[in-house]
N, C-alpha and C positions, 0 to 999 in steps of 0.2 A: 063500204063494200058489203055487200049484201049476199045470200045462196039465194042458190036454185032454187025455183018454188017447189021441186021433187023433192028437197032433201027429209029425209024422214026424222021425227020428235025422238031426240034421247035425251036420257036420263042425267047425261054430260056429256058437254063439248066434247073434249076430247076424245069420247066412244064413237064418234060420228066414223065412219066407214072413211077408207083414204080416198077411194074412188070419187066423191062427192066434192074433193076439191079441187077448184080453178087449175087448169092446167093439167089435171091426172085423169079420169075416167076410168074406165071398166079395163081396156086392154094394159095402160099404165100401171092401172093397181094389182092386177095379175099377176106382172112382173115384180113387183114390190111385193107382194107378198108373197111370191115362192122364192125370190134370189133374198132378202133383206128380212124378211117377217116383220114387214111394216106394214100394217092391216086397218090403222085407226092414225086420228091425227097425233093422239098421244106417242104411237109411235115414233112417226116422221119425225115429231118437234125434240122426240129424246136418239135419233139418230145424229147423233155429236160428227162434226170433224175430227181428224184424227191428227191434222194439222192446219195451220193456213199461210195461205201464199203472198209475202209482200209485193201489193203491186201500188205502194206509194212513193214509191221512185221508178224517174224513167232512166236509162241510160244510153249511150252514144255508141257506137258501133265503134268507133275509134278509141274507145277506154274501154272496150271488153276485156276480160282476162279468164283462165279457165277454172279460177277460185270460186270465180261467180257459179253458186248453187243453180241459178235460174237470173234471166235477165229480162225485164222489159221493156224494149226499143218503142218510139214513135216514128213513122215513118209513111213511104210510098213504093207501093211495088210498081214494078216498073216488064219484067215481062218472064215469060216461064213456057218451059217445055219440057216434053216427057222422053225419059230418055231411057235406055237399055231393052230389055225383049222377057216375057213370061215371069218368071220368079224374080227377075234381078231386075222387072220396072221400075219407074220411079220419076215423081216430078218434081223437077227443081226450079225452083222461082228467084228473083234477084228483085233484094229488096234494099232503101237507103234511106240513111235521113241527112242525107248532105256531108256525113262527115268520113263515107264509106259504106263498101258494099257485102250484105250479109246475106248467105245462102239458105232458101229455106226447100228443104227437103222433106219430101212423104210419099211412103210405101202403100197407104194404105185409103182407099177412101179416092183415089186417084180423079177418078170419074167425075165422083159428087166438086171437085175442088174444080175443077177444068171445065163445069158447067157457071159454078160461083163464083171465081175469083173474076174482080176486075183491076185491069191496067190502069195506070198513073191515077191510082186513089189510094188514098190515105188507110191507113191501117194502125193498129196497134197489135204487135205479137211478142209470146212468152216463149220461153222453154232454154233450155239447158244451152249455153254457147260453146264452140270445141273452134281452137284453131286447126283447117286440115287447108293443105297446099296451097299455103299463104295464106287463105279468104277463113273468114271466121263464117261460120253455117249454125243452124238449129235445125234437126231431125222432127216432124212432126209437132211442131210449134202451135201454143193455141194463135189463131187469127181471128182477132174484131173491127168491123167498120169503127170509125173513129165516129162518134153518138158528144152528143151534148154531157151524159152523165160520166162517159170515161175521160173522156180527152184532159181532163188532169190528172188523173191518178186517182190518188188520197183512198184506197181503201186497201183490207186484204181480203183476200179467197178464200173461201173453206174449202177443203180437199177432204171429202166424205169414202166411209168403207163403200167398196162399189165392187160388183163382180165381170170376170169377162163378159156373160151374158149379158149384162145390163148395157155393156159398152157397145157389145155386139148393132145392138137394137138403138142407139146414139143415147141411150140415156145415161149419162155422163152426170162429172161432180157439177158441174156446172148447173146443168138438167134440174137436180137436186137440190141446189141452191137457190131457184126459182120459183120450186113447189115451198120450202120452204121459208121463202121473203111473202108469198102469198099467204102461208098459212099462221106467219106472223102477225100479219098486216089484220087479220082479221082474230085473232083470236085473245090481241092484249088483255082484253077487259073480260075475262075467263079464266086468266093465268091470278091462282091463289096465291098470299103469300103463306110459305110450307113453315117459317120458322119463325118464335116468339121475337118481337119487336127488341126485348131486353139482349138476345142473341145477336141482332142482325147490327146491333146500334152500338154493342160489345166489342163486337169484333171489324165494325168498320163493311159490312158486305152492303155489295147494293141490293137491289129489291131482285125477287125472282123474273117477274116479265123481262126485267134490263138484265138481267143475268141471260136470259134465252134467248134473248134480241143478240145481245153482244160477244155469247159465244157463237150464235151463227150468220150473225155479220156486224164484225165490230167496226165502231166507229174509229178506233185507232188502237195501237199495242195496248196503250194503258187500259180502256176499258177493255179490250178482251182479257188481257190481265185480272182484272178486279172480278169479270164473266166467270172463269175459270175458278178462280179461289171462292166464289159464294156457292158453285155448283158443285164442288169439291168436298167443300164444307157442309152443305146440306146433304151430299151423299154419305159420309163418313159419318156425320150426327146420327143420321136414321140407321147405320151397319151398326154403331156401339149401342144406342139406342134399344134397337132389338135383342144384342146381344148381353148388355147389362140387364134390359129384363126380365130376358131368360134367366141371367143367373140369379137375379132377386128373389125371381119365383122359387127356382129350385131349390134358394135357403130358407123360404118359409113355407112349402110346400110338401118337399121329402122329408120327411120325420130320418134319424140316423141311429144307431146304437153308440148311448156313451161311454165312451172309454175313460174313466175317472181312475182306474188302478192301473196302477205301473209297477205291481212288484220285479214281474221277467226285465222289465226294459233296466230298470234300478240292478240288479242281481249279475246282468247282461254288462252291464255299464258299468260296474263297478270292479266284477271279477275276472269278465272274460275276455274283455273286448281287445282284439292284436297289437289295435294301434291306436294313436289318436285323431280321432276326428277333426279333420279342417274346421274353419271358423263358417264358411258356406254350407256344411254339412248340419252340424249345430243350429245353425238359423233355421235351414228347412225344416229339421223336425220339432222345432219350438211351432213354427209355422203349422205343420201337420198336427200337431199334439190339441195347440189350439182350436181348430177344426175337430176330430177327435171328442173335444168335451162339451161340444156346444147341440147335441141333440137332434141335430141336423147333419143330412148325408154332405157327408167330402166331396166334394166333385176337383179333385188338382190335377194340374198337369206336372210332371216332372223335370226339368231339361236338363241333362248334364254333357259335359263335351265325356268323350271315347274316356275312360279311365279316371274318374272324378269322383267316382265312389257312390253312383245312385243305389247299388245293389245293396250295401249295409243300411243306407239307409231304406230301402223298404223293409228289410230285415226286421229290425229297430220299431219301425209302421206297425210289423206282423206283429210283434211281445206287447205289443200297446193292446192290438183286439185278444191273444192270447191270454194275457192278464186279465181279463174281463171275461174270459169262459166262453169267447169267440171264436173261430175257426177263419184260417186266412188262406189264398187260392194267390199263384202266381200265374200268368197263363203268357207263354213268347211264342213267336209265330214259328219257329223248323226244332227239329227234334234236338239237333244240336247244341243251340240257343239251352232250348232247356235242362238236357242232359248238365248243361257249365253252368246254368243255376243250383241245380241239384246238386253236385259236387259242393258247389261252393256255399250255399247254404249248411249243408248237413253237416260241416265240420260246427258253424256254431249252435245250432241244433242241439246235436249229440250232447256237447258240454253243459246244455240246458235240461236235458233231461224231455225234449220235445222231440214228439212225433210227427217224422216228414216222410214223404212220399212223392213218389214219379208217376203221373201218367201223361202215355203216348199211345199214338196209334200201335207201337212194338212192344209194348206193355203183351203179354202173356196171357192167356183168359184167368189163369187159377190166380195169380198176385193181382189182377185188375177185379175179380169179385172179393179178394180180403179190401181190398182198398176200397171199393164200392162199401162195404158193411161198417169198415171203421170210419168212414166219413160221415155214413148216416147216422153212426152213436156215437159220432163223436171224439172217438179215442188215438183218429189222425188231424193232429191239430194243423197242420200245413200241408198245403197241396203243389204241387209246382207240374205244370200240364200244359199240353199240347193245346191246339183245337180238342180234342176227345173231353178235355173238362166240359167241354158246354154239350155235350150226348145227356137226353132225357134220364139217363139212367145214372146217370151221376150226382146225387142228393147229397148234402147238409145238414146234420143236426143244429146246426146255428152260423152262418155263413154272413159274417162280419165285417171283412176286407177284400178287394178285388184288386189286386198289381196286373197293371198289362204294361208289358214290356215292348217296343219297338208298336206304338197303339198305332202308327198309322199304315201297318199291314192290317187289320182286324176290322172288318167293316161294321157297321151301328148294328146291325142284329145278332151279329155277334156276342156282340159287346153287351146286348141287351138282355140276350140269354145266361147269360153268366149272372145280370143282376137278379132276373128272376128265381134264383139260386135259393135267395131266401123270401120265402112267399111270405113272412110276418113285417118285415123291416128292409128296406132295400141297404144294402153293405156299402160300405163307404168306398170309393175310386179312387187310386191313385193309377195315372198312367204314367208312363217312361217313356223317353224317346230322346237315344246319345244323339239323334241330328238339333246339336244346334239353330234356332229358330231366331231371326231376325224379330228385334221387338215392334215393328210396325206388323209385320207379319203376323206375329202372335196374338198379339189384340186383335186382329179382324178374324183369324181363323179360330182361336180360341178364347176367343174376348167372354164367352158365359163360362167359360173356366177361371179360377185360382191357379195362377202359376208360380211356380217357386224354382230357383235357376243356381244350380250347383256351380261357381263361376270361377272356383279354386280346385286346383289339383293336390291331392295328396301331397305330405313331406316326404319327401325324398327319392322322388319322382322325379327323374333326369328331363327336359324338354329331349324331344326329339328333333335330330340335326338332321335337319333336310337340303338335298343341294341336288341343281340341275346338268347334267350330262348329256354331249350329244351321242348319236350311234359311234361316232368314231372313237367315242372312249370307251367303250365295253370290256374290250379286253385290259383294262385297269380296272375296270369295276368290279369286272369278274376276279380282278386279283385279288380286292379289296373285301369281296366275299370268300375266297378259301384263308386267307386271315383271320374273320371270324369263325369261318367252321372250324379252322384250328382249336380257336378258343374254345369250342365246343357249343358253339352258340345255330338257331336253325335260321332258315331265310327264304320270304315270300318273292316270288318273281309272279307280275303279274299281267296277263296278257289281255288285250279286249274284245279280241277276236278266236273265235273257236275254230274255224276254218280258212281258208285261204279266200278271199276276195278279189277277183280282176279287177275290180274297179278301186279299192286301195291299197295302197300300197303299203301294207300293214305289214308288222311278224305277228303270225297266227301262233296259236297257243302249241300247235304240234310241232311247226317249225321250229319254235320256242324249245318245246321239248327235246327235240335231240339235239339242236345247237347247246343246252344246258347238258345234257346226257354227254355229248362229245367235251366239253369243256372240264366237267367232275366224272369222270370214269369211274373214280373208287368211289363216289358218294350217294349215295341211294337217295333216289328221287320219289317225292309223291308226287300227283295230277289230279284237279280237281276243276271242274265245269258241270254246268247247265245241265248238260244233254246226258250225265250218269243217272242211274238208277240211285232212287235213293238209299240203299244200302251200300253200293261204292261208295259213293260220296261219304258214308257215316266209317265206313272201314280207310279210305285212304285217310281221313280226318284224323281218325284214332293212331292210324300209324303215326301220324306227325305230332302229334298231343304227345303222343310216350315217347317220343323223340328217338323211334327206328328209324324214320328219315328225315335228312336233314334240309332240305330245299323241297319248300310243294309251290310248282308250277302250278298255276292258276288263272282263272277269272274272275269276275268282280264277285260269285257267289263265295268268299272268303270276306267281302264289304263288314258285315255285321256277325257280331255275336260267336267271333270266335275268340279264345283265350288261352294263348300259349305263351307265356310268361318268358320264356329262352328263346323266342324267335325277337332277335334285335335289329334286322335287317328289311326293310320293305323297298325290294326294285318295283318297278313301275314304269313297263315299255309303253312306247309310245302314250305317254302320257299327254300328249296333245290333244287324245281322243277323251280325251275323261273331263266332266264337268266339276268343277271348283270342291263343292261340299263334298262327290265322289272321292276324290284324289284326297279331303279330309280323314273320309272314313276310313279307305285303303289305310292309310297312313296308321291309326288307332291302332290297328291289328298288333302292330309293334310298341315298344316304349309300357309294358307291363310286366315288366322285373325292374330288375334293382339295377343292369348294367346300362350303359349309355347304349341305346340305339337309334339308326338311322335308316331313313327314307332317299331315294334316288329316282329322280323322275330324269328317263332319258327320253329324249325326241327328235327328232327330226333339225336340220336345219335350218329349213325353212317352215318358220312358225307365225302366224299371225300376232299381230299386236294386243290383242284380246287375251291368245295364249299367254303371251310374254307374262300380261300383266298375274294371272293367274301361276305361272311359273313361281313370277316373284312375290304373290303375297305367300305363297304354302315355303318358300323358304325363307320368308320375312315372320313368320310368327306361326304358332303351335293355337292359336287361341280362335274355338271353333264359333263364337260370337263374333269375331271381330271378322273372319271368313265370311261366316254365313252372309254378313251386312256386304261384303266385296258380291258375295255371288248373287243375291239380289237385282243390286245393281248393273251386275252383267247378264243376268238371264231374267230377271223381270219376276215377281210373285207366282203364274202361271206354271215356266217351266219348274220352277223349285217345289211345289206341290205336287206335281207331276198331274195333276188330277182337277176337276172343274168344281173345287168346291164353294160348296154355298153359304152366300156370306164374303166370297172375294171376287171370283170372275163374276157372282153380277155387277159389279162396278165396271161403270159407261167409260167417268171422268177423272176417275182417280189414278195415281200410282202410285203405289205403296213403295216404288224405291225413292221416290223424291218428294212425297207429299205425308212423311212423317211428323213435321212440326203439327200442320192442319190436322191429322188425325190424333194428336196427341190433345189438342183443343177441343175437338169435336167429342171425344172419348170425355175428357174431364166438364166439359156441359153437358151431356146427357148424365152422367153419375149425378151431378149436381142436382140437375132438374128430378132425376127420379128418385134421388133420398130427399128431396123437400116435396116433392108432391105427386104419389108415387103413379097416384088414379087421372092426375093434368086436370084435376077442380079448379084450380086457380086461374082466373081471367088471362091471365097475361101465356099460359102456355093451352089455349083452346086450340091456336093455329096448329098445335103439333097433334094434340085427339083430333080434328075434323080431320088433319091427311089420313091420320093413320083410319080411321070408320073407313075415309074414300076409298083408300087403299083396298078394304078389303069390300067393298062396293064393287067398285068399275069394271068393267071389261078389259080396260087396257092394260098392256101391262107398267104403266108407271111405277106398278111392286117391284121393279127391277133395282132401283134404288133404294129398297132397302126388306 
């Protein structure tokens, strides 16, 4: 198969414009390139199915059942009319293959089918079977003349991302599938192989052409099987690839300040310290300390679940640069957050004879210029701050360590101005963040980090006793709360909604309010939401911290970085609306003192299967890795990030809730490949230097994998 002699000389195939292929033109490509941004061939050919359809089985009208996902009959229609008047048209046809008769119905398209259908001829048709009033039917069914190449079966369908517009205009998955067997057929002997021979023969993968043949039309389950895991696998290679590079670079790259002296940490640890440190605790900072003395900047991630004690150990991080006549910065995203660092830092502080300090945007002009002067000589060795630490005017005499607490409220320029803190040496990173992270997850979003994972809780740290309630128990629950405030203990009720909604049927946080307000008459209530000034917010808070009141109604703005050690109760209305790691965090708020506390998620009767499952993992276990891997699984990498970051959403063909063995391979062959040959000199990994030169050559975006 040959082009048009119009087609214009590029640089690569696959830059060729989509327009120029067989079956597409100028008006087709238009469309493809504003509903899809598929512009070149490279495109089209990297537009994956998102599933496909077995059509290598036929079945009998007489064995239908309505289990069946999709069924497809051989047969003969036999005759059809259009029945009903304006919006409620519709033509229904009578189709059989001998063993009974199946209704095929369409709303739409009415016209074009009532000029094209013909009588007592053969047919093949797909789509969803329903038994209604005795006769089994199909709604908008694909129909094809029965052709030499179908009339057995034997293949499956890819079912491509498609938009209304697209469908609007008939260019359909099908449509799609035709541009792309065309763009196959021509383009084999153009398709590279992306990965070293020793890889592909390692792991068993077929070649890339047969990999992009047979993920868009396999020759049976197994080869698209085998499609899927080479595509999978070369996409994951080239994500850790990039992102162990990055970190290679950054360790021999960023120069670090050594920390070799540990007198504070020794003096700290030997005389001060309240408690003992878990064995998880000890590890990280052996971890950190390592990092620390090798010259080179830290770049670690933190992970600890709700109450696991990351905060001593930054502490601990800070006496490490302290000790070395360094200067350490703390910086959390809301005033609050930090104010609960500040307290609870400056108790061990004090006993060190270290100077700490608070800045906020509420910081004072006369105490925020002494702070400004003694950070610039020096003579405030810790800083614990808002945003306002990264204000030009906030200088370093020697700025050595950077803690970011909850890092992924803190966007890169942030995060970037704070390192430029010390203009001679870049300070070494530790970030924190109590949301627990799935380990596939973690490796793709932070795979050029060092992670270290707090995965034990403190001794003597009760589990939090979590149990499900419907609405109709409340008033036991509410019993079961004036028992603890007996005890003298406080209690979060927490709502997800601020105001009343017609459209669900929720308790709103005000409703909440007085329904609470009429229930504890004598008990003085806090209220805390969204929509307050931030100085409410910071005064109702405080009221509940000193425990003037004993119940703060609320919203999910209580999730993070609050610490009131007496509050042992976390309600949780309508907790069906709360997503998995949400209903986590909630929960943390409580179980930090010493008495046994619990969580109570009430709901609704009627709860989805999805809920249920989520119900029962938060009262099946306290353990916010073993969650995070549930919620994954139920909301996809995507919604769990909240955010389109780079390095995960560009994966085509991946999914990191099921495709963690393959990512874990892919992760440990690129380390491999890059601590044996870091520059790819070596004959056998040239295939992986030309993609990547290509990569950053072509027009297309084939960089999307990686």
């Amino acid at each position: 198969m040959t082009f048009e002699t119009n087609l214009p000389v590029r640089t690569h195939f696959f830059d060729t414009k989509i327009e120029f292929l067989k079956g597409v033109g100028p008006q087709k490509a238009a469309l493809l390139n504003q509903e899809l941004g598929i512009f070149t061939f490279g495109d089209l050919i990297q537009h994956y199915p998102f599933r496909h359809e077995d059509r290598t089985v036929f079945h009998r009208i007489n064995g239908l059942n309505e289990q069946l996902a999709a069924a497809q009959i051989k047969g003969r229609l036999r005759e059809w009319s259009t029945v009903g008047e304006g919006g409620k048209k519709r033509l229904v046809a009578y189709f059989t293959d001998g063993t009974g008769i199946l209704e095929l119905v369409w709303f739409q398209g009415i016209a074009w089918f009532e000029k094209n259908l013909r009588a007592n001829t053969e047919y093949i048709v797909y789509g969803k079977p329903v038994a209604f009033g005795g006769r089994w039917s199909i709604t908008h069914p694909e129909i094809d003349l029965i052709t030499a190449e179908n009339e057995s079966g034997g293949y499956w369908q890819p079912v491509y991302p498609l938009t209304e517009k697209l469908r609007k205009k008939f260019l359909d998955s099908r449509g799609l599938s035709r541009m792309i067997r065309n763009l196959l057929e021509i383009s084999r002997s153009h398709i590279r192989e992306t990965l070293p021979a020793s890889l592909v023969q390692k792991y068993r993968l077929v070649s890339k052409a047969d990999a992009l043949w047979n993920f868009h039309l396999p020759q049976s389950h197994q080869w698209l099987h085998q499609a899927q895991r080479r595509l999978k696998f070369e996409e994951l290679f080239y994500n850790q690839f990039r992102l162990i590079k990055n970190k290679l670079l950054h360790k021999t790259e960023y120069p670090g300040l050594i920390f070799n002296h540990t007198d504070l940490v020794k003096e700290f640890y030997a005389n001060h310290l309240p408690f003992t440190l878990t064995n998880a605790q000890i590890r990280v900072l052996h971890e950190i300390h390592e990092d620390l003395k090798t010259g080179k900047q830290m770049n670690r991630l933190l992970q600890g679940d709700v109450g696991s004690g990351k905060t001593i150990v930054a502490f601990i991080t800070m006496l490490f640069a302290l000790s070395n006549d360094a200067q350490a910065c703390l910086m959390a995203p809301t005033e609050i957050l930090t104010d609960q660092h500040f307290q609870g830092l400056r108790k061990f502080a004090d006993v060190l004879g270290v100077n700490i300090g608070k800045l906020t945007g509420s910081t004072k002009k006369r105490e925020r210029e002494i702070i400004h002067k003694q950070l610039l000589d020096g003579s405030m060795q810790i800083i614990v701050g808002t945003h306002a630490l990264i204000e030009d005017i906030v200088q370093f005499r020697n700025l050595g360590l950077c803690v970011i607490d909850e890092q992924h409220r803190f966007g890169v320029a942030q995060r970037a101005k704070l390192w430029a803190k010390n203009s001679r040496i870049n300070p070494h990173m530790l970030v924190m963040t109590a949301t627990p992270i799935p380990r596939t997850l973690a490796m793709t979003l932070y795979g050029d980090l060092d992670i270290s994972a707090i995965n034990e809780l403190p001794a003597g740290r009760k589990p939090i006793k979590t149990v499900h309630r419907y609405d109709a128990h409340r008033s036991s629950v509410f019993g079961f709360l004036k028992e603890e405030i007996a005890k003298g203990r406080q209690v979060y009720m927490v709502y997800p909604l601020i105001e009343e909604s017609e459209k669900m049927d929720l308790k709103d946080l005000m409703d909440g309010y007085e329904s609470v307000s009429r229930s504890f008459p004598d008990v003085p209530l806090s209220i805390l939401h969204g929509k307050m000034k931030s100085q409410d917010k910071d005064y109702e808070m405080g009221r509940f911290v000193r425990g003037e009141t004993k119940i703060m109604v609320a919203t999910t703005v209580i999730e993070v970085g609050v610490n009131v050690p007496n509050a042992s109760v976390m309600v949780i209305e309508n907790a069906e609306r709360f997503g998995l790691s949400q209903l986590h965090q909630l929960r943390g708020r409580v179980g930090r003192g010493a008495e046994q506390s619990y969580c109570v998620l009430i709901t609704d009767y009627k709860i989805s299967k999805e809920t249920k499952l989520r119900i029962e993992t938060m009262c099946r276990t306290n353990d916010g890795f073993e969650i995070a891997e549930v919620d994954l699984q139920l909301r996809g990498p995507g919604d769990i990030t909240g955010t389109q970051q780079s390095g995960l959403m560009d994966l085509l063909v991946s999914n990191l809730a099921q495709d963690g063995e393959i990512l874990k391979a892919a992760r440990i062959s690129a380390e491999e490949i890059l601590t044996a040959d870091p520059d790819l000199l070596q004959p056998v990994n040239h295939p992986i230097r030309i993609h990547l030169e290509n990569l950053r050559k072509e027009e297309t975006n084939w960089s999307r994998i990686s």
